[in-house]
N, C-alpha and C positions, 0 to 999 in steps of 0.2 A: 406692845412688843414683848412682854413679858411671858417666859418662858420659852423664846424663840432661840433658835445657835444664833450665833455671830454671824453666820450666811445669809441666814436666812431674814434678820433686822437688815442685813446690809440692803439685800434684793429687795424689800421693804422698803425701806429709804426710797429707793433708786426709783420704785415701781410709784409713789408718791410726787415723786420731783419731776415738774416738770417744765421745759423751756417759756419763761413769760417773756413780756414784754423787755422788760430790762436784761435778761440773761443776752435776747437777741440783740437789744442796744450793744450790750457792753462787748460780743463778739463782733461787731461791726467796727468797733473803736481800737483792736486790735490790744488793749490794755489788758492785762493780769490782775487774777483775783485772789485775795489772802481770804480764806475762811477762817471765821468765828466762830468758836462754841462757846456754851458757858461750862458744860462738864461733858464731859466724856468717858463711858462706860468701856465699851467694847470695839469704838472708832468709825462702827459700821456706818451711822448719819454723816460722818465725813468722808469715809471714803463713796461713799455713792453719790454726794452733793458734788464731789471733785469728778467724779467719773459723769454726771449730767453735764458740767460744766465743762469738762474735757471735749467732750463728745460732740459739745457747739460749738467748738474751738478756740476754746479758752484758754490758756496755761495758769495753773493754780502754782505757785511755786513754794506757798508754804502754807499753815491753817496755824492760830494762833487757839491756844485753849486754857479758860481761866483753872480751871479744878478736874482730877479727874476722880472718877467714883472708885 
């Protein structure tokens, strides 16, 4: 992803992510999901992981992140 805008890692992310096994478990259980990173540059891996995860019907209510670059 280097050398990409922010759009375009986001779309990247997004285009990468896709619904497995547990994603559909866990919209089935009706429970909310907190995402983890360990760093964070420009968000875009977060926000597309949130927008996959939305889009199964998920509610992400917060993402917890250790460092950011």
């Amino acid at each position: 992803s280097v050398g990409l805008t922010p759009a375009q890692r986001e779309e990247a992310a997004r285009r990468s992510l896709r619904p497995a096994r547990a994603i559909r478990a866990l919209a089935a259980s009706g429970r909310p999901a907190v995402l983890v990173d360990d760093v964070v540059t420009t968000g875009a891996t977060l926000r597309a992981a949130a927008l996959v995860l939305r889009d199964a019907g998920i509610e992400v209510p917060a993402a917890v992140v250790v460092a950011a670059a």
